[in-house]
C-alpha positions in Angstrom: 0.0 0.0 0.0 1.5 3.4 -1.0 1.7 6.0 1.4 -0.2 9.3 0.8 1.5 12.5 2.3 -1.3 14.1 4.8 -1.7 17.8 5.7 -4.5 18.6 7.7 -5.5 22.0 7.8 -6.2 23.3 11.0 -9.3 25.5 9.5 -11.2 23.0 8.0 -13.1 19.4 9.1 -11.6 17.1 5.9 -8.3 15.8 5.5 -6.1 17.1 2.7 -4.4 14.4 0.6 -1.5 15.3 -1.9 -1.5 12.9 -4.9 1.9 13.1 -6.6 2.9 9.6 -8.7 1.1 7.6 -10.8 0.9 4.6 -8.3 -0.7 6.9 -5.8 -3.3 8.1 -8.2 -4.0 4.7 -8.9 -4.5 4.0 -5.2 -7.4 7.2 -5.3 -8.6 6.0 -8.3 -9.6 2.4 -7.3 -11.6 4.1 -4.2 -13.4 6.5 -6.0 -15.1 3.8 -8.7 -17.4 2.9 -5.7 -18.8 6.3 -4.8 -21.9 7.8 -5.7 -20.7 11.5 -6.4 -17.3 12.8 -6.5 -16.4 17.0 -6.7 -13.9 18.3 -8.6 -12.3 21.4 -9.5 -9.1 22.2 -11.4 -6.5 25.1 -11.1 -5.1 26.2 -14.6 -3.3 28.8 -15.7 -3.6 30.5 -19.6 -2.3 33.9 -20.3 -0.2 33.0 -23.2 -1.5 29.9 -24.6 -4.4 28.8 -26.9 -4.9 26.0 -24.4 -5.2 26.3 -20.7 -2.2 24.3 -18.6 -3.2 22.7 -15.8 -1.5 23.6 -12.1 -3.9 21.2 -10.0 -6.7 19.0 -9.9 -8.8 18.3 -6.6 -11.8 15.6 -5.7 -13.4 15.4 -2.9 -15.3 12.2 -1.8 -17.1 13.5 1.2 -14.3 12.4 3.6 -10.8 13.3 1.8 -9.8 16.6 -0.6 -7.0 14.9 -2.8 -5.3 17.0 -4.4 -3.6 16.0 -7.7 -0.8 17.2 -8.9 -0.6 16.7 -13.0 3.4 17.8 -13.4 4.0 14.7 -11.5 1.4 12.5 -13.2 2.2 10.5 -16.6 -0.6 7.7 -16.7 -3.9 9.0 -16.6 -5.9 5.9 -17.2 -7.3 5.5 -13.6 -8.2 8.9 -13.2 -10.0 8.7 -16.9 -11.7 5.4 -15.9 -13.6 7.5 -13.1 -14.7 10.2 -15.1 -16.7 8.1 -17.4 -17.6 5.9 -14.9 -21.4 5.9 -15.4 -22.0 5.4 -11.5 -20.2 7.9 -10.2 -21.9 11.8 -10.4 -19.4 13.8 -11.0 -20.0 17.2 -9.7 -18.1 20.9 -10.4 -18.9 24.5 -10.8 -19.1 26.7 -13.9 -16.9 24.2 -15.4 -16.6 24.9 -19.2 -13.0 25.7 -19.0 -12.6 22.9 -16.3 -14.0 20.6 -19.1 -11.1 22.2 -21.6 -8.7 20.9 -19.1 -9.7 17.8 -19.4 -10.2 18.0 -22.8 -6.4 19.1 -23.3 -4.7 16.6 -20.3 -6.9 13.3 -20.5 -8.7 13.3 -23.7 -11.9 12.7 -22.3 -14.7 14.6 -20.3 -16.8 13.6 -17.1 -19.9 12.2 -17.2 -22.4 12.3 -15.6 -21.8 15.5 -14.9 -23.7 18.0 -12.5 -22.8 21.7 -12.9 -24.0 23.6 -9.9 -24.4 27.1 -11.9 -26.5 25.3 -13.8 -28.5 23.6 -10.9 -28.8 27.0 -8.7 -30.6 28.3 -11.7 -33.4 25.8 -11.7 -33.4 26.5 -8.1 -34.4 29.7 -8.9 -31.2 31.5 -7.8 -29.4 34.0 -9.6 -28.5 32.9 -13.5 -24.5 32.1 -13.8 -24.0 32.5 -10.0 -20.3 32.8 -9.4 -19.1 29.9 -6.8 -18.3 32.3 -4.0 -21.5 34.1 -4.1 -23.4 29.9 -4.5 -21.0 29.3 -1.1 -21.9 32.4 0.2 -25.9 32.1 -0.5 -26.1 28.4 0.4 -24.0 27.5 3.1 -23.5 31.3 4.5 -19.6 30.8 4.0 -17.3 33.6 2.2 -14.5 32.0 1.0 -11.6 33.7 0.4 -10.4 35.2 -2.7 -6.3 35.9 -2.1 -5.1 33.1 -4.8 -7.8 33.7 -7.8 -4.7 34.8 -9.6 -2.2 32.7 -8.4 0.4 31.1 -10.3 -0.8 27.5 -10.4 2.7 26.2 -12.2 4.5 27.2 -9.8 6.4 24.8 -7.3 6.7 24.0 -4.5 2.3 25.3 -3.4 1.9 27.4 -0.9 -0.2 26.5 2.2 -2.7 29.6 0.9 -2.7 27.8 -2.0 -3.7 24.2 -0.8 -6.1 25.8 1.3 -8.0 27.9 -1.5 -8.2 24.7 -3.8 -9.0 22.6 -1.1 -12.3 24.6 -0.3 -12.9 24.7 -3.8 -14.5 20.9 -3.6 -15.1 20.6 -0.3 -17.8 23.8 -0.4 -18.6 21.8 -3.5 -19.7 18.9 -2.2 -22.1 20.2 0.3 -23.4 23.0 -2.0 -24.2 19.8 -4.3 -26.2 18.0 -1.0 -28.6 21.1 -0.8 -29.0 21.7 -4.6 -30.2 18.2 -5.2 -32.5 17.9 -2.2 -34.5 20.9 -4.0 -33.9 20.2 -7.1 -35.7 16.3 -6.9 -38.3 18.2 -5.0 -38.9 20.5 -7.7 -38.7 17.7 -10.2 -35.6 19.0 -12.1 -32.8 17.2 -11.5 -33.1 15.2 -14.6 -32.8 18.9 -16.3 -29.5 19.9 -14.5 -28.1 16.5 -15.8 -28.9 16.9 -19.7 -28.0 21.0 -19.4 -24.8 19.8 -17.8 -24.1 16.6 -20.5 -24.2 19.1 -23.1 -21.6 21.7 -22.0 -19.1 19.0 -23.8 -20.6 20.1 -27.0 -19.9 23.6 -26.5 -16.5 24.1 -26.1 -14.5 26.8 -28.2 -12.5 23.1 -29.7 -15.8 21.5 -30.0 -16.6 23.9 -32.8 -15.2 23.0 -36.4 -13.0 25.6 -37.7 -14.7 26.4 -40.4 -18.1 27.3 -38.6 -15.8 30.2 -36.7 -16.6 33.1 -38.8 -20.1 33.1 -37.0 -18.4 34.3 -34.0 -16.4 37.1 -35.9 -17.6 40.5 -34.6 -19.6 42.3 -37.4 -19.3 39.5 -40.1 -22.8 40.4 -40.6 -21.6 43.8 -41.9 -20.1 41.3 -44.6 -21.1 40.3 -48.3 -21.4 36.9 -48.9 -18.3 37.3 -51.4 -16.4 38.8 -48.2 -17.9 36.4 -45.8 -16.7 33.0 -47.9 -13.0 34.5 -47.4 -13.6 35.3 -44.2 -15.0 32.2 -43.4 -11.5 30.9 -44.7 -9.3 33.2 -42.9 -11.1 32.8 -39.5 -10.9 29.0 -40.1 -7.1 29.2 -41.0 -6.4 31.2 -37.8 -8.2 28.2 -35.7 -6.1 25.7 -37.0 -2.8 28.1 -36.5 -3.9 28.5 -32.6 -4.7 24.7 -32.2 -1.7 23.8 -33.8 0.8 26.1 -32.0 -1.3 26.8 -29.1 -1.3 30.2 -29.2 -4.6 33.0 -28.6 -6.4 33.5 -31.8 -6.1 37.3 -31.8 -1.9 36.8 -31.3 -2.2 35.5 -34.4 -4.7 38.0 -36.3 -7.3 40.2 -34.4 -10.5 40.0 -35.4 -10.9 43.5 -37.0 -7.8 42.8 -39.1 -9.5 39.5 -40.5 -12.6 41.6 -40.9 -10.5 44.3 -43.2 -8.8 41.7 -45.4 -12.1 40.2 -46.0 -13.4 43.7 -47.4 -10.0 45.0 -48.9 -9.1 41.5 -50.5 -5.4 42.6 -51.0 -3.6 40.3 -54.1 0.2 41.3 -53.1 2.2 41.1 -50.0 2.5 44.6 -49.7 -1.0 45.2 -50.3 -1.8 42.9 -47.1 1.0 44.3 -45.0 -0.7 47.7 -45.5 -4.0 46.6 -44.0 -3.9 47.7 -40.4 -3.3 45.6 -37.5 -1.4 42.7 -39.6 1.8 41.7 -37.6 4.8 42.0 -40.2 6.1 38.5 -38.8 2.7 36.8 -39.8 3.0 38.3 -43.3 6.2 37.5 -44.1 5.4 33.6 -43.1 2.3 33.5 -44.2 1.6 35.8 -46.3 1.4 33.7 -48.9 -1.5 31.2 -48.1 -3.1 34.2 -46.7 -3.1 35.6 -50.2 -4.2 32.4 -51.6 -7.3 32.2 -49.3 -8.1 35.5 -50.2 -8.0 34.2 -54.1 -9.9 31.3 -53.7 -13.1 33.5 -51.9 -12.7 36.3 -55.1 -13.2 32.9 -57.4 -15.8 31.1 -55.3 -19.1 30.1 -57.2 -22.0 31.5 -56.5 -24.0 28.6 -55.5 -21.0 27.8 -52.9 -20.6 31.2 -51.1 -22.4 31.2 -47.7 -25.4 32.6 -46.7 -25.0 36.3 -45.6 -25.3 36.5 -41.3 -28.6 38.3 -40.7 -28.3 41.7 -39.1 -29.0 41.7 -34.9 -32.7 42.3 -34.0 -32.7 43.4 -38.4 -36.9 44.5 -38.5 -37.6 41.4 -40.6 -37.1 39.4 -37.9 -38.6 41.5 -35.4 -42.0 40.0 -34.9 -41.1 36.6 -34.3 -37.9 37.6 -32.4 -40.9 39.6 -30.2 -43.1 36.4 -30.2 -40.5 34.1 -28.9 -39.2 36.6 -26.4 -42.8 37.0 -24.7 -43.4 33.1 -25.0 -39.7 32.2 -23.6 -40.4 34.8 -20.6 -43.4 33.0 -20.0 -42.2 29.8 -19.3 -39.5 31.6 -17.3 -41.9 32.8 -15.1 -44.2 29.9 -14.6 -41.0 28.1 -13.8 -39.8 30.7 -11.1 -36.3 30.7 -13.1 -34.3 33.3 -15.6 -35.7 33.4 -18.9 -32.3 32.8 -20.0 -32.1 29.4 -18.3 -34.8 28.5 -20.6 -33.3 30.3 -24.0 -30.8 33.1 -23.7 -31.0 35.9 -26.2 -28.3 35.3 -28.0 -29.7 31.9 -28.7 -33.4 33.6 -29.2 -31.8 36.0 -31.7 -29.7 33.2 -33.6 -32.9 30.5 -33.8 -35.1 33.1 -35.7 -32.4 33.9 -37.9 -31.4 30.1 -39.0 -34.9 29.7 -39.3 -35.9 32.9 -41.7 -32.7 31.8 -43.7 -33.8 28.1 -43.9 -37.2 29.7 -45.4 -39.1 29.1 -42.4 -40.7 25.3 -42.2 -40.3 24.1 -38.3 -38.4 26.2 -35.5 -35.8 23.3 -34.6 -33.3 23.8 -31.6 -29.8 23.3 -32.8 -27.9 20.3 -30.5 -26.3 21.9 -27.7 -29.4 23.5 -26.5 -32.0 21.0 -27.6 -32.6 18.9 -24.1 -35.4 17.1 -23.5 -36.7 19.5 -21.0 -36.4 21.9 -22.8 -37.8 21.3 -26.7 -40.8 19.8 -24.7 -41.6 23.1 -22.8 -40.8 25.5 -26.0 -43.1 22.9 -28.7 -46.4 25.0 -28.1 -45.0 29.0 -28.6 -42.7 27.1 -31.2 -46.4 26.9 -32.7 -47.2 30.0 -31.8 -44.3 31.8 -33.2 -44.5 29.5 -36.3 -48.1 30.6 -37.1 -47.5 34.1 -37.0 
């Protein structure tokens, strides 16, 4: 049996366990595949990166905070065998860029997952509660805030720093108790788990690179001639920050993309002129941006994308206005935020898909279309449908 280094903390009623080898994560491991629901948190750090790195990963059972340290770590296969352990609840906070983590260090994501943002929201709390305020509001317990910007790389951890990701999970953990209890007494517990199963499938990675331009700011502005290459230059950028894992704007800002696009330069020079282009990008690949550019000039018609509608644009007013009233509505009967139900953003890009699809049936794209939540939008579906 391998021996786990202890350090309790004189503050807190849990003891802290520091996981450092592989054989001692196996030893964790092999307990946790018989518990019911496990927390977890992570500790990253990304300031220069594409990717975030992780500094620390914690769990906490109920008894024991382990705290892993992934610097030390080289198999992950235990660890991953919990995760997707179907019989073990895996619970955590907020955790889209937790799920990145995972993403980037094991390959894999947890499931099932529980998201307590998500579950204070159907508890009628406020919509995307941070954790201290949910720790604050539930268990009447401010935690403290004197590491949020730590360096999580750095070696060997403070005991501010154990401390700050120990309480991370072990708040967790009993924030999760209270949230369930009302949360099966309000019936929605089932809804937490499908909200929370589809984070997965919206992770910045999740989305193909050539679907980015949606997220370029003012590509609406764009003709569809413009849009096909910028479609092309915001997809090149992705693949550049995957590959090198470096920040999409280090690479070219958005505006810049957004003026090649319109100026659609055919010489080095021409695109070294456009502002905001870093000189080192152009002389390495200036090139292929050039080509890019070519290929959107020569694109056939029937292959250039459909322009982005215009935010709130008049046609789309009165069923933008129908869905808003009927979303609100179910908000309300519910006791929740309307945007726990449909967020405007995902109002605003429904009616849009639908008015460019030609109308037919209002249809909720995947990452949003929980069973909960298609069954309690089908009748002003109808409603705005009919208008």
């Amino acid at each position: 049996m391998y021996h786990l280094s202890e350090l309790t903390l004189p503050d807190t009623e849990f003891d802290l366990c520091q996981v450092g080898s592989d054989e001692e994560l196996a030893q964790v491991c092999a307990a946790w595949q018989h518990l019911e629901v496990l927390a977890i948190d992570t500790e990253f750090v990304r300031r220069r990166t594409f990717y975030p790195i992780a500094g620390l990963l914690q769990c906490y059972d109920g008894r024991q905070v382990v705290i892993i340290d992934p610097l030390d770590i080289a198999d992950w296969e235990p660890l991953k065998q919990v995760l997707r352990n179907s019989a073990v609840l895996k619970v955590m906070h907020s955790c889209g860029e937790d799920l990145e983590v995972f993403c980037r260090l094991l390959d894999c994501l947890p499931a099932p997952l529980f998201d307590t943002q998500i579950a204070a929201g159907f508890c009628g709390m406020r919509p995307a509660m941070g954790y201290h305020g949910l720790v604050s509001e539930l268990l009447q317990h401010d935690l403290p805030k004197d590491q949020t910007q730590s360096d999580w790389l750095a070696r060997p951890l403070s005991r501010e720093q154990l401390r700050y990701a120990a309480h991370d999970v072990y708040y967790l953990y009993a924030a999760y108790q209270l949230l369930a209890e009302r949360l099966r007494g309000l019936g929605r517990f089932e809804w937490v788990l499908q909200e929370s199963a589809a984070l997965g499938t919206t992770l910045p990675t999740a989305v193909p690179p050539e679907d980015c331009y949606r997220r370029l700011k003012g590509a609406w502005r764009l003709s569809r001639r413009e849009l096909a290459i910028a479609r092309d230059l915001c997809a090149w950028r992705e693949r550049q920050a995957r590959e090198h894992d470096r920040p999409r704007n280090w690479i070219v800002k958005d505006a810049t993309l957004l003026a090649i696009a319109r100026q659609q330069p055919t010489s080095l020079s021409a695109l070294a002129a456009i502002e905001g282009m870093p000189a080192t990008t152009v002389r390495k690949q200036g090139e292929p941006l050039l080509q890019l550019v070519g290929e959107g000039r020569s694109v056939s018609a029937e292959r250039l994308p459909p322009a982005l509608p215009r935010p709130g644009a008049p046609a789309h007013k009165e069923w933008l206005a129908a869905l808003r009233r009927g979303v609100e509505a179910c908000a309300e009967r519910l006791g929740i935020a309307a945007e726990l139900v449909l967020s405007r953003r995902q109002q605003e890009s429904l009616v849009s898909d639908w008015v460019g699809n030609g109308g037919g049936r209002l249809k909720l794209p995947a990452a949003t279309a929980a069973p909960w939540r298609a069954e309690l939008l089908q009748s002003v579906f109808n409603q705005v449908e009919g208008l």
